[in-house]
C-alpha positions as CSV (number, residue, x, y, z in Angstrom):
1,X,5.0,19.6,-12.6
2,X,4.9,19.2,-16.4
3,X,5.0,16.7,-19.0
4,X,8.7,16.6,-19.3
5,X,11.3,14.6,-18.0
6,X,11.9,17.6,-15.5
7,X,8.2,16.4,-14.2
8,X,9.5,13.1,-13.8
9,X,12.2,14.5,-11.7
10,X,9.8,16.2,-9.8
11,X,7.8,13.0,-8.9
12,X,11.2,11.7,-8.0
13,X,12.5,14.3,-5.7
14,X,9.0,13.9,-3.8
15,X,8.7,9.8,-3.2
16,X,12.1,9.5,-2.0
17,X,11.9,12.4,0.6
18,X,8.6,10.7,1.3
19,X,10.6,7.2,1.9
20,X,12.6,9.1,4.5
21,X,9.9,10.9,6.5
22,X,7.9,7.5,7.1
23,X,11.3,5.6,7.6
24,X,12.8,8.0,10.2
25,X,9.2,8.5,11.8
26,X,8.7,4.7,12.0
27,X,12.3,4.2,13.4
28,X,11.7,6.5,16.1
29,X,8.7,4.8,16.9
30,X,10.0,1.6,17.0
31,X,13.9,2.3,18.6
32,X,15.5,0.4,16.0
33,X,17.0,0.9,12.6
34,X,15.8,0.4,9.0
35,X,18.2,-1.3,7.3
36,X,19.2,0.5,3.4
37,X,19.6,-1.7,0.5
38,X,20.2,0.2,-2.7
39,X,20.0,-2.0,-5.8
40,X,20.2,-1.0,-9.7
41,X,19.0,-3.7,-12.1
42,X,21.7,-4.9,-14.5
43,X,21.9,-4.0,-18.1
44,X,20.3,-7.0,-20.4
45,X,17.6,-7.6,-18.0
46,X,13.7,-6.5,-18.7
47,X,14.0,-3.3,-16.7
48,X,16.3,-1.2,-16.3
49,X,16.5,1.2,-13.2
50,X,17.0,1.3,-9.6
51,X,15.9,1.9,-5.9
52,X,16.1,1.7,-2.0
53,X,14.5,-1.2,0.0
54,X,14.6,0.0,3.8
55,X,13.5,-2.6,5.7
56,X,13.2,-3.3,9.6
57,X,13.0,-7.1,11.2
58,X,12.5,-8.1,15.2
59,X,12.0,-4.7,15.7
60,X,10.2,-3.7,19.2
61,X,7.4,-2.3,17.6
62,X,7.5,-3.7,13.7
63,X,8.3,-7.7,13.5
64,X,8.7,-6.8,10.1
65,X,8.3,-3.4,8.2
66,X,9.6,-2.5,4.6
67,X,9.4,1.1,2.6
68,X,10.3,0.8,-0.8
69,X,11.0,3.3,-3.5
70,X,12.0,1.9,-7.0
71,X,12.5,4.1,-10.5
72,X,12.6,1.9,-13.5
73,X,12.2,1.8,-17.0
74,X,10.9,-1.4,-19.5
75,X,10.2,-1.6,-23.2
76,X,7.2,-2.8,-22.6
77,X,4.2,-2.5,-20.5
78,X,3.0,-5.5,-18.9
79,X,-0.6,-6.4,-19.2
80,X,-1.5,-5.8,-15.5
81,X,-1.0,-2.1,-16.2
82,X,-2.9,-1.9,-19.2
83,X,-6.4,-3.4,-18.9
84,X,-7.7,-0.4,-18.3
85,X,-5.5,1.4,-21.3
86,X,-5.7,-1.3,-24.1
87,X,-4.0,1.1,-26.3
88,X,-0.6,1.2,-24.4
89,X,-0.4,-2.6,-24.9
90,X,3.4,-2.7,-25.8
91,X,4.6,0.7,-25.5
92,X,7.4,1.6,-23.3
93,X,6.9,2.7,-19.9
94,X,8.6,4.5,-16.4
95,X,7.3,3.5,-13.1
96,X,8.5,5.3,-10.2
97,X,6.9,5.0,-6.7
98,X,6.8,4.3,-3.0
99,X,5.3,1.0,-1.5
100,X,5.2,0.6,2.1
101,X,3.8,-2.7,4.8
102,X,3.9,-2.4,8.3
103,X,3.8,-5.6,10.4
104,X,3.9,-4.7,14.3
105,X,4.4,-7.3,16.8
106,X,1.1,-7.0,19.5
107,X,-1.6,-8.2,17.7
108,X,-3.7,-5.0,19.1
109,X,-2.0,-2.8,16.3
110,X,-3.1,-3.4,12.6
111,X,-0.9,-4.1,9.6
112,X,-0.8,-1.1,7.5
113,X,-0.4,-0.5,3.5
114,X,0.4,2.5,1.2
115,X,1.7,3.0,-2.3
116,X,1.8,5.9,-4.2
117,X,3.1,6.0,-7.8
118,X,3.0,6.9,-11.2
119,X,3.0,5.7,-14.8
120,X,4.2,7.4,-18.1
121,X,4.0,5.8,-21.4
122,X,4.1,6.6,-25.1
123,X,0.8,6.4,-26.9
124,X,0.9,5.1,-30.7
125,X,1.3,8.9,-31.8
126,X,4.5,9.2,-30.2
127,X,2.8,11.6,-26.7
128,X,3.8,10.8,-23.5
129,X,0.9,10.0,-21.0
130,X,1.0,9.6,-17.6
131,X,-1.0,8.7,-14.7
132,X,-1.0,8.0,-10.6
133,X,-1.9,5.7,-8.6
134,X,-2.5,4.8,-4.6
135,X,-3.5,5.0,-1.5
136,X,-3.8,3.3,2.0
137,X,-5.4,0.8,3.4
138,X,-5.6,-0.7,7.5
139,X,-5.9,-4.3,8.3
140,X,-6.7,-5.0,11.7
141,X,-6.9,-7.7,13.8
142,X,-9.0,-6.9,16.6
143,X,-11.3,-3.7,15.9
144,X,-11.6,-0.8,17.4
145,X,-14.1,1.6,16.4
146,X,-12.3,4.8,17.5
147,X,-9.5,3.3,15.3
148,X,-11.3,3.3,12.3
149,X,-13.0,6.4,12.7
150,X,-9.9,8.3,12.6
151,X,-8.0,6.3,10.1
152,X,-11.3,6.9,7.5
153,X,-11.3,10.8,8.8
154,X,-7.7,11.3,8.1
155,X,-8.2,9.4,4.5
156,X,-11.1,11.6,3.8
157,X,-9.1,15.5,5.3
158,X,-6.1,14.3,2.4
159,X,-8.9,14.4,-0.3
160,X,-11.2,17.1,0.8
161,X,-8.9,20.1,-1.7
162,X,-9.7,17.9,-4.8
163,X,-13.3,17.8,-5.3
164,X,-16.1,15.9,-2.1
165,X,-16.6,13.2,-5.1
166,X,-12.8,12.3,-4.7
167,X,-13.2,10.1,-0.5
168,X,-16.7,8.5,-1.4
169,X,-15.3,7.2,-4.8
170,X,-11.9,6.3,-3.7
171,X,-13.5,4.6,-0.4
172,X,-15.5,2.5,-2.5
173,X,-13.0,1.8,-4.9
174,X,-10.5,0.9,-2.0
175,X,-13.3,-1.7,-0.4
176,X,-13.9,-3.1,-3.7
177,X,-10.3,-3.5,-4.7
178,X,-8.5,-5.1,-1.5
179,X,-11.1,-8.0,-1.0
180,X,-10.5,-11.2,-1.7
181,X,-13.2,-12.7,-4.4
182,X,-12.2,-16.3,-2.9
183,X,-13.3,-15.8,0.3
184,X,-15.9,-13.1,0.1
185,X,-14.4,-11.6,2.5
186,X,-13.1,-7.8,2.7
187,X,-8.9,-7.8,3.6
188,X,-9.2,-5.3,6.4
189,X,-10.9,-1.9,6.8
190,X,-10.4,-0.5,3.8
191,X,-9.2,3.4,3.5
192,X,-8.4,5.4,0.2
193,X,-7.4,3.7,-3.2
194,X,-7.2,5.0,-7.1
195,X,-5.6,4.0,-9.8
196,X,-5.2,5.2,-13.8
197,X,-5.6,8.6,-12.5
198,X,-5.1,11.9,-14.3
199,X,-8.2,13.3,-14.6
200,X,-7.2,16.7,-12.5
201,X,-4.5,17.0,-15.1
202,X,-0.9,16.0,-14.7
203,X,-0.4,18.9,-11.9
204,X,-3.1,18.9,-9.7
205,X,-3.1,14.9,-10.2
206,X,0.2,14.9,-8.4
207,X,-1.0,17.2,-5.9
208,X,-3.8,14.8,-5.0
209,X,-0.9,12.0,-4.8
210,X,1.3,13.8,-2.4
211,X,-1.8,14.6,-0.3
212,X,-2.4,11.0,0.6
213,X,1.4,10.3,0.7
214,X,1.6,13.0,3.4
215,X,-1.0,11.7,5.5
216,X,0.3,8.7,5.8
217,X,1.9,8.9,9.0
218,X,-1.3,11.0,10.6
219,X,-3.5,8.2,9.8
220,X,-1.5,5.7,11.4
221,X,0.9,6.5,14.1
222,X,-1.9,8.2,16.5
223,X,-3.1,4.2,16.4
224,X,-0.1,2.5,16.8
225,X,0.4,4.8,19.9
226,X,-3.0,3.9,21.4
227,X,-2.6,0.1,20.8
228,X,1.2,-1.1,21.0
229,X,1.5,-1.6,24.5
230,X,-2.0,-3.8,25.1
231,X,-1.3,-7.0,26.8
232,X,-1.9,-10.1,24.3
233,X,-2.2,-13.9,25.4
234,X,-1.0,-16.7,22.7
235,X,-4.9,-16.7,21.3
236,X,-4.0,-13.5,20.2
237,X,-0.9,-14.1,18.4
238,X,-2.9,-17.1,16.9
239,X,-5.3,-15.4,15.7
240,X,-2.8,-12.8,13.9
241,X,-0.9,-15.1,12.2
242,X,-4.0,-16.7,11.3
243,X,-6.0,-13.2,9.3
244,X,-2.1,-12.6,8.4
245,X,-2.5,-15.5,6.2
246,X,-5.5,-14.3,4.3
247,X,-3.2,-11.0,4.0
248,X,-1.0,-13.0,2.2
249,X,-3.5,-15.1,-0.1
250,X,-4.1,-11.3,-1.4
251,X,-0.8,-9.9,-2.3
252,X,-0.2,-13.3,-4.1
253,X,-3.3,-13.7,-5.9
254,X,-5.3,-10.2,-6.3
255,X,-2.8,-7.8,-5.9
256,X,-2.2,-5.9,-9.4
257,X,1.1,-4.1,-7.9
258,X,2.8,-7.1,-7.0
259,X,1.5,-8.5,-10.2
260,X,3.0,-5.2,-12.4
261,X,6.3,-5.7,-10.2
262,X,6.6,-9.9,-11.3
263,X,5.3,-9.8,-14.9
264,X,7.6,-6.3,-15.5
265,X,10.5,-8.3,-14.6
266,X,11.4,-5.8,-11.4
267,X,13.6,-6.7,-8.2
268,X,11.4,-10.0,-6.4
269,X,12.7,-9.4,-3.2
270,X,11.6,-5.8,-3.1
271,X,8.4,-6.7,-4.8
272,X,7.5,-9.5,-2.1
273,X,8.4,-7.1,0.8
274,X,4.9,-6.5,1.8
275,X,5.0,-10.4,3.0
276,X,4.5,-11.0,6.6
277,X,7.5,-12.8,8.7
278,X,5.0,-15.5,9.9
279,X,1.6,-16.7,8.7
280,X,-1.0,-19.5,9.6
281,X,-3.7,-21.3,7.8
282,X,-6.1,-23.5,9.7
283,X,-8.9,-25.7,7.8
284,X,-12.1,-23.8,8.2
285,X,-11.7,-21.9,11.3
286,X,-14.7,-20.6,12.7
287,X,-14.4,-17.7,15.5
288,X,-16.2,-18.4,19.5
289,X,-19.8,-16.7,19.0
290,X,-19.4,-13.6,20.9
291,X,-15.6,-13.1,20.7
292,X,-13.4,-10.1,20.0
293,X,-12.4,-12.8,16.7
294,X,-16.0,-12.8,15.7
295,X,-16.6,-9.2,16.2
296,X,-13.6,-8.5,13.8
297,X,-15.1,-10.2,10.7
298,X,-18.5,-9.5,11.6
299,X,-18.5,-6.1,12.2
300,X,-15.6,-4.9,10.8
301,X,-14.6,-7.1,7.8
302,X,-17.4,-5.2,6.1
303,X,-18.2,-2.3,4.1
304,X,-19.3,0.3,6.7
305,X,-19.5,4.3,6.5
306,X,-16.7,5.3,8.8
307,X,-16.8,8.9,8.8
């Protein structure tokens, strides 16, 4: 990879073969079919560009799944993306990348998130600059140590060619990133997550990207194969919909993707895919001392050393 459009290609070629790995994988696990919506955004509106939504519903295994992969171009960088690169404020950007949710059906098997992306941009002196993002994360619903352990270990193998600081900083960043500040209350597990990154370099950089992106389906499939066919009861599914609710409170109000995707001015329906089919909320709702509910938040839905 370099810094010229031919790098950008590069990154390209990569996240859409990437879409199709998970996608096909997924399908096979589930029986049924992702369906492919291609969509280009219109000339005259704030980005220009295009992508593939593939997205599964009432599936067997996935009541709802989507894998996005979106290229676009804007004029001008939103302020989400440039907090931590004040003097970029303005300039014109490309985004490319590939966002994935995974909503199965039995309670028993946790909602899973990855994204992996990058940034280029033209500093004031006219250089392009560019940097990645990403990472995965596991939400469960009922915890399972064993689970965890090898979700974390897989997290941890992706990083291990890149330097031992790379898993214990990403962790940490990951655990301290997808938690909502309004409940005090961690999202799920945590796993891997980095952002404004280029410090390897703009090669090894994506190297590190495309190791996490190709773990992916390690990390999570082996548990979706030892959970899926559990028996649930209706407290169960209650108590899904229910912690799918504080799933969604944190894609709406923490999330700095889905914030990039609205203030950018990209594709709403492909930005909001990561939204669960159904959701509760219940006024203060306190899990039965003792209970597989109350083991989730209390010892889960905490920062922990996995591996």
């Amino acid at each position: 990879m370099s810094d010229s459009p031919a790098g950008s290609m590069q990154v390209r070629a990569y996240l859409m073969g990437l879409q199709t790995r998970i996608v096909e994988a997924m399908e096979a696990a589930d029986g049924g079919q992702f369906i492919s919506d291609s969509w280009e955004k219109a000339a005259g509106e704030p980005l220009q560009g295009q992508g593939v939504t593939r997205i599964i519903e009432g599936g067997a295994l996935l009541e709802r799944g989507g894998c996005g992969f979106s290229h676009v171009q804007g004029p001008k960088l939103p302020p989400s993306a440039t907090q931590h690169r004040p003097e970029l404020a303005g300039a014109p950007f490309e985004a490319m990348g590939v966002s994935l949710v995974f909503h199965p059906r039995n309670p028993y098997v946790p909602t899973v998130h990855m994204n992996v992306r990058m940034i280029a941009a033209k500093n004031p002196q006219g250089e392009e600059v560019c940097w990645f993002g990403g990472g995965m994360d596991l939400t469960p619903y009922y915890g399972f140590e064993d689970d965890a352990v090898h979700f974390h270990r897989i997290c941890k193998e992706s990083l291990s060619d890149f330097g031992d600081d790379k898993y214990p900083r990403f962790k940490k960043w990951c655990d301290d990133y997808f938690f909502l500040k309004h409940r005090n209350e961690p999202r799920g597990i945590g796993g891997v997550f980095f952002d404004d990154f280029s410090e390897l370099g703009p090669v090894r950089s994506f190297e590190l990207l495309q190791s996490v992106g190709d773990a992916f389906l390690k990390a999570y499939l082996p548990i979706v194969e030892r959970r899926r066919h559990m028996a649930y009861t209706q407290r169960q599914r209650d108590f899904q919909l229910y912690r799918r609710g504080r799933y969604v409170e944190f894609n709406l109000v923490w999330d700095r993707g889905t914030h990039f995707g609205l203030q950018s001015g990209g594709r709403t329906e492909s930005i909001l895919l990561s939204m669960p089919p159904h959701a509760s909320w219940a006024y203060q709702q306190v899990p039965e001392a003792g209970s597989p509910e109350e083991a989730l938040t209390r010892h889960f839905l905490t920062a922990r050393e996995w591996v």
